[in-house]
LOBASE-614468 format. One record per atom (N, C-alpha, C): residue number from 1; atom name; x, y, z. Coordinates in pm, whole numbers. Atoms other than C-alpha are relative to their C-alpha. Layout:
<nodes>
NUM/CA/X/Y/Z
...
</nodes>
This chain:
<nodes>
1/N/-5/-101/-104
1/CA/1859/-6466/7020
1/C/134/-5/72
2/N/-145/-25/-100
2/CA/2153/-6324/7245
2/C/-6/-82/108
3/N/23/47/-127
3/CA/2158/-6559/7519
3/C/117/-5/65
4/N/-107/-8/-96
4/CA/2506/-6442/7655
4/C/-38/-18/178
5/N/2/40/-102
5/CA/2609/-6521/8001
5/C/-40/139/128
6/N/-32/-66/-86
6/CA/2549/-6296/8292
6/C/52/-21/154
7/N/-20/13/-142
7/CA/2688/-6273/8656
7/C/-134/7/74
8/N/97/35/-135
8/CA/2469/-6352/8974
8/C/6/55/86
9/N/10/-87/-88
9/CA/2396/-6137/9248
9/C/109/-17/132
10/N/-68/16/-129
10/CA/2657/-6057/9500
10/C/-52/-19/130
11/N/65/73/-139
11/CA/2705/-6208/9810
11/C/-121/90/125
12/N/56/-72/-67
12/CA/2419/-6090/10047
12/C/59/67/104
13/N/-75/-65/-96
13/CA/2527/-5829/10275
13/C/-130/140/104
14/N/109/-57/-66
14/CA/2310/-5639/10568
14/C/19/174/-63
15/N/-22/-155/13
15/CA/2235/-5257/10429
15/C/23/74/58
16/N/3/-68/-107
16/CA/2323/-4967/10612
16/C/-132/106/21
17/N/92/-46/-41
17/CA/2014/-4808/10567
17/C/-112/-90/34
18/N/81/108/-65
18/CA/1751/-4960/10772
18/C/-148/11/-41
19/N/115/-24/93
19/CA/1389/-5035/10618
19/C/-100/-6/69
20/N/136/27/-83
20/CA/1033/-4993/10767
20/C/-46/-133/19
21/N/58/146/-1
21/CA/891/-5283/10922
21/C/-133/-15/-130
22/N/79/44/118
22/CA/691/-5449/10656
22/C/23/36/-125
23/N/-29/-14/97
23/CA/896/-5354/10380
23/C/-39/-87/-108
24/N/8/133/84
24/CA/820/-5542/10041
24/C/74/88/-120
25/N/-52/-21/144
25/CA/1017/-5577/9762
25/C/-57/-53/-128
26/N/121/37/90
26/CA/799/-5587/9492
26/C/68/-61/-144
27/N/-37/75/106
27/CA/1032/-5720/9210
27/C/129/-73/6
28/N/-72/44/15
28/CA/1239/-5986/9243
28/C/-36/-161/-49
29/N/-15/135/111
29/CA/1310/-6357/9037
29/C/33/-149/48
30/N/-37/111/-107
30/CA/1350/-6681/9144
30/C/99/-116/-170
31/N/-47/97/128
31/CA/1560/-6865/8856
31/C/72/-135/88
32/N/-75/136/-9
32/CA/1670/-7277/8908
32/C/-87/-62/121
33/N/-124/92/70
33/CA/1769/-7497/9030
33/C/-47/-69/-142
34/N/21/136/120
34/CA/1820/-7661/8715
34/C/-82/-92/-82
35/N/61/119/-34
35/CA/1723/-7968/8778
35/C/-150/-32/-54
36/N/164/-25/-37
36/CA/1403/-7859/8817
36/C/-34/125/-120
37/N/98/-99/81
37/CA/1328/-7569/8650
37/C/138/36/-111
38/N/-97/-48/44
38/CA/1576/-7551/8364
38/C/-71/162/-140
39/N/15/-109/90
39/CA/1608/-7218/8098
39/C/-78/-27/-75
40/N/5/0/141
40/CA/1419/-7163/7788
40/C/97/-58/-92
41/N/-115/-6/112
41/CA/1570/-7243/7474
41/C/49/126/-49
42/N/0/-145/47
42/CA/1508/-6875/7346
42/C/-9/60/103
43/N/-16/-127/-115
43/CA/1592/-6627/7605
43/C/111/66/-88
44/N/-122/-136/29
44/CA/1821/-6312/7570
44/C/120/-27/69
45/N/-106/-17/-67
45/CA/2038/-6424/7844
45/C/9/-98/96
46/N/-2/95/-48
46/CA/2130/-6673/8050
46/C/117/12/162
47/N/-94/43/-190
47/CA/2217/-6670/8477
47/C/3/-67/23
48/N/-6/74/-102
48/CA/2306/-6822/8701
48/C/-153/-100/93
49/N/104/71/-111
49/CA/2090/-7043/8988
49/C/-28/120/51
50/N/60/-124/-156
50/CA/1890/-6801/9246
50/C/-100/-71/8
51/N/128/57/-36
51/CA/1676/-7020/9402
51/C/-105/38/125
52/N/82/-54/-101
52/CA/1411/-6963/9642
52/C/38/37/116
53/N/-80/-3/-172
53/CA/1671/-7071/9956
53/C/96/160/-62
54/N/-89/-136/-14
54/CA/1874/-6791/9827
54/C/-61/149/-14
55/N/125/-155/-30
55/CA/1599/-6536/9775
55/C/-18/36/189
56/N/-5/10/-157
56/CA/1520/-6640/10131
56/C/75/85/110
57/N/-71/-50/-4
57/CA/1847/-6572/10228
57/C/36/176/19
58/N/32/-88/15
58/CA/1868/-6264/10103
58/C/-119/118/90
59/N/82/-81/-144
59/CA/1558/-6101/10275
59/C/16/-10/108
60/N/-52/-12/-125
60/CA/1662/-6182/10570
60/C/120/42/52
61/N/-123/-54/4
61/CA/1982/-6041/10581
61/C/-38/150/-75
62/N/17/-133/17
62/CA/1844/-5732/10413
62/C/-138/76/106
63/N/148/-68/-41
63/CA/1524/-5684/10639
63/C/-90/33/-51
64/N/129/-8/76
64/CA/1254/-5716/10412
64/C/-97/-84/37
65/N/30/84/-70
65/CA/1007/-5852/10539
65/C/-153/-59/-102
66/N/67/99/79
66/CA/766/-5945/10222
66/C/35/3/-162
67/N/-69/57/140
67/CA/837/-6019/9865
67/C/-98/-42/-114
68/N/85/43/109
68/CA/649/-5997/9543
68/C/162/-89/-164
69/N/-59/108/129
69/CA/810/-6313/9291
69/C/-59/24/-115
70/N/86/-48/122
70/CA/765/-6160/8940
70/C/103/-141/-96
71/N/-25/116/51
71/CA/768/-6450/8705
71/C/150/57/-118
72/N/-111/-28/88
72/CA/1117/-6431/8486
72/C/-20/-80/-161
73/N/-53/-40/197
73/CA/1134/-6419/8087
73/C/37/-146/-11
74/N/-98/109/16
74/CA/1379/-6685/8042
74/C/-67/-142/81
75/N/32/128/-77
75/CA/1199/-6940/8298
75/C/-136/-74/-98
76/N/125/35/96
76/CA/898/-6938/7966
76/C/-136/45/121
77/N/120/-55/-30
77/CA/540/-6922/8049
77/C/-69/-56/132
78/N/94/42/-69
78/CA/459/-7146/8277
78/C/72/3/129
79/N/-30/-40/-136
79/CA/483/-7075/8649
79/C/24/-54/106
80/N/-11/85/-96
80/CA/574/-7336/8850
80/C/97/66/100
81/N/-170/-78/-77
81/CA/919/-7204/8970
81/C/-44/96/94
82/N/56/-74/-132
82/CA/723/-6903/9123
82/C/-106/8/100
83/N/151/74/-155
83/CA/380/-7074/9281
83/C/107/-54/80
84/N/-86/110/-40
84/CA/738/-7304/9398
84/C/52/65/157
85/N/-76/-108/-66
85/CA/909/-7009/9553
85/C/-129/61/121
86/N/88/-72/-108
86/CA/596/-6838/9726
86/C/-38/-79/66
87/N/29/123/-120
87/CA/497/-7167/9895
87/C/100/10/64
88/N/-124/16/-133
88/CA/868/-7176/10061
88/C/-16/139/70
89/N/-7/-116/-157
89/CA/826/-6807/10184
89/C/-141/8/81
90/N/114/66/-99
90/CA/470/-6905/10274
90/C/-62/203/-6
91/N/80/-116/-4
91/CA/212/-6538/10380
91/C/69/92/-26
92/N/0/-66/34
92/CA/442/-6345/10292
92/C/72/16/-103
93/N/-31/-12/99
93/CA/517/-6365/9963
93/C/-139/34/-117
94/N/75/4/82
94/CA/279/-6299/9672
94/C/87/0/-186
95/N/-100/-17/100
95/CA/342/-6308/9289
95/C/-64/71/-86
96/N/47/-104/113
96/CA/301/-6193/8926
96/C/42/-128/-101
97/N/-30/101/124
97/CA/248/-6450/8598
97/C/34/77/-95
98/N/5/-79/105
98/CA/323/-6415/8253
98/C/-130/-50/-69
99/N/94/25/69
99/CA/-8/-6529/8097
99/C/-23/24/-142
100/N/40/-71/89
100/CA/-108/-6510/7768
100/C/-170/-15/-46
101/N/131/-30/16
101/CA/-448/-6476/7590
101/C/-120/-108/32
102/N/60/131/6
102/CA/-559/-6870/7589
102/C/-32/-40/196
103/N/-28/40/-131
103/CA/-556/-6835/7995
103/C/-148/-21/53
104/N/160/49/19
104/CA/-860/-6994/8099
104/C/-41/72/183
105/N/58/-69/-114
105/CA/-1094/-6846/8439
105/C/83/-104/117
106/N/-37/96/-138
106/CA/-1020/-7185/8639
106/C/148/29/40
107/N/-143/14/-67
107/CA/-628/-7145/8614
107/C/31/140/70
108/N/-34/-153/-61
108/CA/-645/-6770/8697
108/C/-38/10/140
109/N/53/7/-197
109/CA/-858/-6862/9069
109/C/90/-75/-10
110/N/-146/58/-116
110/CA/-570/-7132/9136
110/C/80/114/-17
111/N/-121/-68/-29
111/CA/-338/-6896/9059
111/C/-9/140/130
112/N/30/-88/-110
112/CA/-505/-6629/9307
112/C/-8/-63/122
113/N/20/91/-197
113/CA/-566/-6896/9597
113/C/141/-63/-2
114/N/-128/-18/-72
114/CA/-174/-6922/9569
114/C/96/95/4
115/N/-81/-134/-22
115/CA/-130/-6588/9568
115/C/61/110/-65
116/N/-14/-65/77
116/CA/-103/-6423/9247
116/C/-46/81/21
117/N/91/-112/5
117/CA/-201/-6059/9215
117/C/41/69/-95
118/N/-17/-107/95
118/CA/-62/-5924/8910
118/C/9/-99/-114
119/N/-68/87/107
119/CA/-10/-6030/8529
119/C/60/68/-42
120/N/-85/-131/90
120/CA/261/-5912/8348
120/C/-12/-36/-149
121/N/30/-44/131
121/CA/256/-5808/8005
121/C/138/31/-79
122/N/-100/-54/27
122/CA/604/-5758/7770
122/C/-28/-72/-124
123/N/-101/66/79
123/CA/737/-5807/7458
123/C/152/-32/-14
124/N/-171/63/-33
124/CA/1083/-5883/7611
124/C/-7/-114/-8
125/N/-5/100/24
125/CA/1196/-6154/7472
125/C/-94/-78/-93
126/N/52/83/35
126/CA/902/-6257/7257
126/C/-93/57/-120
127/N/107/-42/93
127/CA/622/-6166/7016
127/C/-30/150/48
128/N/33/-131/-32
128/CA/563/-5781/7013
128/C/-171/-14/72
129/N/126/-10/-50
129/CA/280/-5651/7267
129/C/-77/33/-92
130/N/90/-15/79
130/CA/-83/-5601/7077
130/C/-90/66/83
131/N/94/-36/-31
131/CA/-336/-5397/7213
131/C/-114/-95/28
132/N/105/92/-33
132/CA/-569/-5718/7171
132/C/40/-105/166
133/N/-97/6/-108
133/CA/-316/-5893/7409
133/C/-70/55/122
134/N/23/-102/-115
134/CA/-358/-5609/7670
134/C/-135/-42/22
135/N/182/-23/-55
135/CA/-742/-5583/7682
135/C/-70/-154/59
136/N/74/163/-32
136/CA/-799/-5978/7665
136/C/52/-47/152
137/N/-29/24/-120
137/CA/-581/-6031/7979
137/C/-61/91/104
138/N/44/-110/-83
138/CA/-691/-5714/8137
138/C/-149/-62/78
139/N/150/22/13
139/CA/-1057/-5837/8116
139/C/-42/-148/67
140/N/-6/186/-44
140/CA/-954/-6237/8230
140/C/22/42/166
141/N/-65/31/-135
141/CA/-799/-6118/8581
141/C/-94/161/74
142/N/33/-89/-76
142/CA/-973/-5797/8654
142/C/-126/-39/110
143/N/70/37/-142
143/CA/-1272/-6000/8905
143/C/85/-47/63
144/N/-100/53/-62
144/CA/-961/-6105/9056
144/C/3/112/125
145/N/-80/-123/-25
145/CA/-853/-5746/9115
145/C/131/2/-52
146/N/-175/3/4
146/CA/-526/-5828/9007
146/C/28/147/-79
147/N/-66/-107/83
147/CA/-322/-5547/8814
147/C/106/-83/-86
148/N/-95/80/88
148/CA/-90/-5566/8521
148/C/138/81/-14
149/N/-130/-65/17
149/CA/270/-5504/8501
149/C/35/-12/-106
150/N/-68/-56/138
150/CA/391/-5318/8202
150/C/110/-5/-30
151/N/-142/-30/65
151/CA/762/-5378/8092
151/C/12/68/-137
152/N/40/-53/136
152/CA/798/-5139/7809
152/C/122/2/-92
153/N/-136/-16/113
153/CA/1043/-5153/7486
153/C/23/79/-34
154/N/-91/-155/109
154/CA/1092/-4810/7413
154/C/-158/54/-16
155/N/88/-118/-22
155/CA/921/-4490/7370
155/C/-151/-15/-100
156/N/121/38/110
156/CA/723/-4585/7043
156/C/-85/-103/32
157/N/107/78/-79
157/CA/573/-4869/7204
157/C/-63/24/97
158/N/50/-17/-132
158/CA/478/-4703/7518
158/C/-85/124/-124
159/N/97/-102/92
159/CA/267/-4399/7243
159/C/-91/-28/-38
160/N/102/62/66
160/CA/110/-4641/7106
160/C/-78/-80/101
161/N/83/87/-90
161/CA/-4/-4849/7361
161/C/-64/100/142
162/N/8/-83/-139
162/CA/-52/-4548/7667
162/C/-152/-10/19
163/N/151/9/-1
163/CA/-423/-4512/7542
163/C/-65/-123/41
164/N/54/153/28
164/CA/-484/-4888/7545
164/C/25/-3/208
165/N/-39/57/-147
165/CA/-316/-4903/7932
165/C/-89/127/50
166/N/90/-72/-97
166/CA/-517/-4617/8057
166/C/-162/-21/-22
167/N/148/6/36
167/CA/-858/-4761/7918
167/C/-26/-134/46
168/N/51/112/-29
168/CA/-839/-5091/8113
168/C/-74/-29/138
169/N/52/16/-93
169/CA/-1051/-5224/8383
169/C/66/-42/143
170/N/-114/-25/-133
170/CA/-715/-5252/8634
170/C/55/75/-23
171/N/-122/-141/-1
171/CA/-448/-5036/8743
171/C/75/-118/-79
172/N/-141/35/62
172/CA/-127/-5102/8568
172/C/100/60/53
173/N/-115/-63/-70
173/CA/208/-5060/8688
173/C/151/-14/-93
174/N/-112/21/54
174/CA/525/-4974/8490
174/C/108/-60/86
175/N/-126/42/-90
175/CA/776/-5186/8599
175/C/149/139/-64
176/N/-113/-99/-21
176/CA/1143/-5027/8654
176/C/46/130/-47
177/N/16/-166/26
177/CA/1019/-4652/8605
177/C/28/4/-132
178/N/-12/3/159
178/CA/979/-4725/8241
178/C/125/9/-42
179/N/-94/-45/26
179/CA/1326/-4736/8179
179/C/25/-22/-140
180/N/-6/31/124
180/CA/1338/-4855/7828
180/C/-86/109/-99
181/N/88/-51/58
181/CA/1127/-4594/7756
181/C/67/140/-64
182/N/-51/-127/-14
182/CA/1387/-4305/7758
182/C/168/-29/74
183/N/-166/-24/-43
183/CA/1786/-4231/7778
183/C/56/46/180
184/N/-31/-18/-109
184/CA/1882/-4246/8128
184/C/151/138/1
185/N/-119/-81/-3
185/CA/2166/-4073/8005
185/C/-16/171/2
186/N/-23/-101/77
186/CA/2033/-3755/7861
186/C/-164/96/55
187/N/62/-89/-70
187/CA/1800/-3611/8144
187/C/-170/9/13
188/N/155/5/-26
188/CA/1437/-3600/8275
188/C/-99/83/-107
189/N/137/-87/94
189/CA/1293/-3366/8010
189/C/-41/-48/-137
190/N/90/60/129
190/CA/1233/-3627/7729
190/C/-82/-27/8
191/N/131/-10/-3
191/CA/916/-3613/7617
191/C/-49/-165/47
192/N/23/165/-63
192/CA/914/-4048/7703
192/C/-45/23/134
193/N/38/-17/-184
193/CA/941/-3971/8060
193/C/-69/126/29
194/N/95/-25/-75
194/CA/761/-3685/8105
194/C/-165/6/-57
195/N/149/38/17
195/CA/422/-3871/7967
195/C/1/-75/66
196/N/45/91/-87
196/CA/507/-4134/8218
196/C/0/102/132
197/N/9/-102/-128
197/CA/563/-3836/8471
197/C/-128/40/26
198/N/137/-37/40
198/CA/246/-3729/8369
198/C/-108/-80/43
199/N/90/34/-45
199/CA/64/-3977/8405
199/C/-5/-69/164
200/N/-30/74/-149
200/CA/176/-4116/8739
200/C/-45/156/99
201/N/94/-152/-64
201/CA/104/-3698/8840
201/C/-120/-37/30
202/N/169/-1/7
202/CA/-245/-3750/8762
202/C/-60/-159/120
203/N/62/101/-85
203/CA/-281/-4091/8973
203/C/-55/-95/-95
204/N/59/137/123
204/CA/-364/-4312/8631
204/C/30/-46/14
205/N/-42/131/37
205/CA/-98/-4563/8633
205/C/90/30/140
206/N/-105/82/-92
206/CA/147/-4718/8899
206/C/160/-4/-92
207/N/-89/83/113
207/CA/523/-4747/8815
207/C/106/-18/148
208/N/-45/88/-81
208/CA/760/-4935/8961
208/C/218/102/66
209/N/-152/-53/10
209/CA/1131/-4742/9111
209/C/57/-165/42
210/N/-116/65/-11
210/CA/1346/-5038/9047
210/C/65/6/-134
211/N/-100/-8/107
211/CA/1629/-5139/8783
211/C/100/139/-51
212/N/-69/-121/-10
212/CA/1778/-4793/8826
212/C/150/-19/-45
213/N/-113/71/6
213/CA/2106/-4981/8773
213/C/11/-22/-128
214/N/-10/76/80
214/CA/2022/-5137/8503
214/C/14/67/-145
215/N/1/-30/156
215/CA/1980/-4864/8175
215/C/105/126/-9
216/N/-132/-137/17
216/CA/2252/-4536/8254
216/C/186/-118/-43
217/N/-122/77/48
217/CA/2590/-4618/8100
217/C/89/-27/105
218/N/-57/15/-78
218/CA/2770/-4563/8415
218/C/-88/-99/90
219/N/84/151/-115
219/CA/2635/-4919/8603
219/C/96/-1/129
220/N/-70/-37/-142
220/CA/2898/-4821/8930
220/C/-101/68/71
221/N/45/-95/-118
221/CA/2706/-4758/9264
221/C/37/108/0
222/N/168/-23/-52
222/CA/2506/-4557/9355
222/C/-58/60/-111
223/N/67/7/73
223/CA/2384/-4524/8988
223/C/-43/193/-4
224/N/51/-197/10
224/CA/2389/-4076/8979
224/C/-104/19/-107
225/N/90/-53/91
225/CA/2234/-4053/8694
225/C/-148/-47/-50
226/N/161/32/-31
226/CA/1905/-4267/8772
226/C/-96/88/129
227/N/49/-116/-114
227/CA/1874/-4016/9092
227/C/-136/69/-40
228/N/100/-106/77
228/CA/1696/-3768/8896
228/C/-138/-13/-24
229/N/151/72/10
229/CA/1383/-3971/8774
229/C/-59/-53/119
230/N/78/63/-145
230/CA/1324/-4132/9088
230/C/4/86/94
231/N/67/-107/-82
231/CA/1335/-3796/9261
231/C/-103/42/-73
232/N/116/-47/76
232/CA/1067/-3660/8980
232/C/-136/-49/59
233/N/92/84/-36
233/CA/867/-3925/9035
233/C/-65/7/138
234/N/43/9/-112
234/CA/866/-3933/9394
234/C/-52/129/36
235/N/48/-103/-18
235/CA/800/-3584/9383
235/C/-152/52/-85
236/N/111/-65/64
236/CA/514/-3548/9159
236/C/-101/-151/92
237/N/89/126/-41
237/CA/348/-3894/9316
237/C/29/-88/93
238/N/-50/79/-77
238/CA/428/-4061/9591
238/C/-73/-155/33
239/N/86/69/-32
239/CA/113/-4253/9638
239/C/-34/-93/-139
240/N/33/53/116
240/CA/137/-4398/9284
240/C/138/-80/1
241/N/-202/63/51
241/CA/532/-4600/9328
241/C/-11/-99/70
242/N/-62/140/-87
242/CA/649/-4921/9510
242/C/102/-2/-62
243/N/-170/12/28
243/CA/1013/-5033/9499
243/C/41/-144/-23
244/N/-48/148/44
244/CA/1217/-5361/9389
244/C/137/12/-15
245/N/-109/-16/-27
245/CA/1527/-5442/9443
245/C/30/-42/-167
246/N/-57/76/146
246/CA/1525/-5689/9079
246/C/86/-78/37
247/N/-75/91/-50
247/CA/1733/-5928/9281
247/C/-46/-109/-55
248/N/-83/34/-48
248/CA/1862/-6171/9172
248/C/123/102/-153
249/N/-33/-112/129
249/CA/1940/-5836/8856
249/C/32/-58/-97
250/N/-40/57/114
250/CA/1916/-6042/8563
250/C/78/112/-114
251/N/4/-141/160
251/CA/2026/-5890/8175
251/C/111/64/60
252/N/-122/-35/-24
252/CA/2317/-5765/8372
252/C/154/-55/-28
253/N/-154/74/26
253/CA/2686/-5815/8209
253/C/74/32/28
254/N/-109/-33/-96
254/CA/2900/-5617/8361
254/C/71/-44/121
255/N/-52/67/-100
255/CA/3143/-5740/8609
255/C/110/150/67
256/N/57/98/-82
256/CA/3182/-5687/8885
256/C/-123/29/81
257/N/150/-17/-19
257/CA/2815/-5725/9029
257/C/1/127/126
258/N/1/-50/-196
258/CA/2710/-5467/9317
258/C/-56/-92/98
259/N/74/92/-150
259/CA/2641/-5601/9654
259/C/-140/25/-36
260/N/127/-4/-15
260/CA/2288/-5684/9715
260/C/-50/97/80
261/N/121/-79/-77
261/CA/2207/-5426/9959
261/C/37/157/-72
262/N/-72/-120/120
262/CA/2366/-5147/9667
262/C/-188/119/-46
263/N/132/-30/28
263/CA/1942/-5116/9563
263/C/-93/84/156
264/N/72/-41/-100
264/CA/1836/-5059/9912
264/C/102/124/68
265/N/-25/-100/-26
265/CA/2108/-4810/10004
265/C/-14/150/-26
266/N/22/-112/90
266/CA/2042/-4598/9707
266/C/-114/81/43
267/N/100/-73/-32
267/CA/1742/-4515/9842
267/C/29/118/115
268/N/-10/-72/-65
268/CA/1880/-4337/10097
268/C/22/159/-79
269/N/-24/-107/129
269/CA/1990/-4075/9797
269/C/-158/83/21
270/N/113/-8/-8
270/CA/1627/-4012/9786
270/C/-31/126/70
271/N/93/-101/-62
271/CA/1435/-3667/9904
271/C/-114/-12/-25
272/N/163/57/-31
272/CA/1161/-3810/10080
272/C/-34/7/144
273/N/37/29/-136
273/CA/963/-3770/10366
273/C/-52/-165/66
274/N/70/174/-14
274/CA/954/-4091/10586
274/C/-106/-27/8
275/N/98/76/46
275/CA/604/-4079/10578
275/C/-49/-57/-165
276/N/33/89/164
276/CA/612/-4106/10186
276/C/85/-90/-20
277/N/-101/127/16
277/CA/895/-4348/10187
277/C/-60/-150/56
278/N/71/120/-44
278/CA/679/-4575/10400
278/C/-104/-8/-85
279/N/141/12/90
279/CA/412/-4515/10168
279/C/24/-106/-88
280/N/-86/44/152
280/CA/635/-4616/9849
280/C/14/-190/79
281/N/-22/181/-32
281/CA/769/-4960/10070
281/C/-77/-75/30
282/N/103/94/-104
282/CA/523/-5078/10314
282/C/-140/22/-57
283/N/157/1/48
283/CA/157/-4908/10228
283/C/-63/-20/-133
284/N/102/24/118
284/CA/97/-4874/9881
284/C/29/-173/-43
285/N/-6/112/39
285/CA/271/-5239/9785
285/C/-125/-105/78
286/N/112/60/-78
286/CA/29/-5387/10064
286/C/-143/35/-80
287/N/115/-3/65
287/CA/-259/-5224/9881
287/C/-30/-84/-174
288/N/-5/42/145
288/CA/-158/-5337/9526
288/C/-14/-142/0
289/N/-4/125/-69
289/CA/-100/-5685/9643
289/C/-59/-81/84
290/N/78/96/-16
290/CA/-359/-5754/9852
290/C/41/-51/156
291/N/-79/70/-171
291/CA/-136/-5801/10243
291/C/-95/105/81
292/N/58/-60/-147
292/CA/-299/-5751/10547
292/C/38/172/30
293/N/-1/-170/-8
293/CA/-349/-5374/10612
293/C/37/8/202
294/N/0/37/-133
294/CA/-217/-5336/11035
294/C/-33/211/30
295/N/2/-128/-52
295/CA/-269/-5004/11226
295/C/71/142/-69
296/N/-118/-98/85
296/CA/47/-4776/11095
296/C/-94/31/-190
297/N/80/-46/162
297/CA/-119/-4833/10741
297/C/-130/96/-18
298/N/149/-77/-25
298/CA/-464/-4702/10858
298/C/18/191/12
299/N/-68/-143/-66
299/CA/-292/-4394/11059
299/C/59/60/-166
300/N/-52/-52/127
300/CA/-71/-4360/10671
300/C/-107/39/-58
301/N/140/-62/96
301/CA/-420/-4294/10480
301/C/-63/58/86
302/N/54/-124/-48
302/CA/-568/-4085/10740
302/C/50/93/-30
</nodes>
């Protein structure tokens, strides 16, 4: 496998657009130290440190004020690094494993009484997804409630599998607005994206606006040509999205990195009303995840 090098997230810097209290960023990574948690052998790619103090960091200097730790590829299967990470940010953090089929009931309650609420699901990096796959995890975590996050490889894998993700006993949530699913380059009307348009219309599946950065050829702020989908989206569904910054932006080779608050400005791009923008940050991630619901949220679903 490719395990070229990539750069590490620029230095944290405060955004100029300012975020609802109780913002959460629903996808970001906790890779290292080292020491402790070193790489795979087989990965695609290989960063830098981003450890928990620098996740830390980070949110606080951007004003976020909770944080879903989605387990990273390259760190393998087993999850220490991010039960590691959500203990240092403590209530408000939650996470997301990678599990596979052999995952037994007992490890799935520890992993909920420290705060798991999603599993993710990919063949990035590893053995192609299976439909058996899907249903067997689906079926292990759904008395949980948890949900499962979908990373998808492309359009033919998302055709084949769409039936399988809309027939399970959780929601599912495409991570980074299916981007693998469809040419960032070459406009919202491929038929890829609009069956994920489609179904996120209808209120079936969850998907995720982050990595916007990460699949148009032009990777220079503020990313124009991811605009488009993540206005679609927000326009056909508002109540079906949450956001992620993807900090600390793995799989990225280009130099030189954007600033960290590059994800949270973009949003300002965005035609959205701030009550659906609070929806997208603060209410629906709180519902998916499982955080304390306070007043403002109540008043949002009235």
């Amino acid at each position: 496998m490719d395990a070229r090098p990539c750069p590490g997230p620029g230095k944290p810097g405060a955004p100029a657009f300012r975020l609802p209290r109780n913002t959460c960023d629903t996808h970001v990574h906790v890779v290292g130290p080292f020491d402790r948690y070193p790489l795979v052998e087989k990965r695609v790619y290989t960063p830098p440190e981003a450890t928990a103090r620098d996740l830390e960091n980070y949110l606080r200097i951007s004003g976020i004020d909770r944080v879903i730790v989605v387990h990273v590829t390259v760190a393998g299967t087993t999850p220490d690094i991010t039960l590691d990470a959500m203990a240092q940010l403590g209530e408000a953090a939650r996470g997301a494993v990678l599990p596979d089929e052999t995952v037994s009931d007992e490890q799935i309650a520890a992993w909920h009484r420290a705060g798991i609420r999603a599993a993710r699901v990919t063949g990035f990096g590893g053995a192609p997804l299976t439909e058996a796959k899907i249903r067997t995890i689906a079926d292990k975590v759904a008395p949980y409630g948890w949900h499962l996050l979908y990373m998808s490889l492309g359009a033919e894998e998302w055709e084949r599998l769409l039936p399988v993700l809309l027939d399970l006993p959780v929601e599912v949530c495409v991570d980074h607005m299916g981007g693998r699913l469809y040419d960032f380059d070459a406009g919202i009307d491929q038929p890829a994206f609009q069956s994920l348009l489609k179904t996120v219309g209808e209120g079936s599946i969850w998907t995720k606006i982050s990595g916007y950065y990460r699949y148009s050829s032009d990777q220079s702020y503020p990313w124009p040509r991811s605009l488009p989908f993540a206005q679609a989206l927000v326009d056909a569904n508002p109540e079906r999205l949450i956001w992620g910054s993807d900090w600390p932006y793995p799989a990225l080779f280009h130099k030189p990195m954007h600033a960290t608050a590059g994800p949270i400005d973009w949003l300002a791009q965005l035609d959205v009303s701030a009550r659906n923008l609070e929806r997208i940050l603060v209410h629906n991630p709180a519902k998916l995840y499982d955080f304390p619901s306070d007043s403002t949220e109540a008043q949002a679903d009235g």
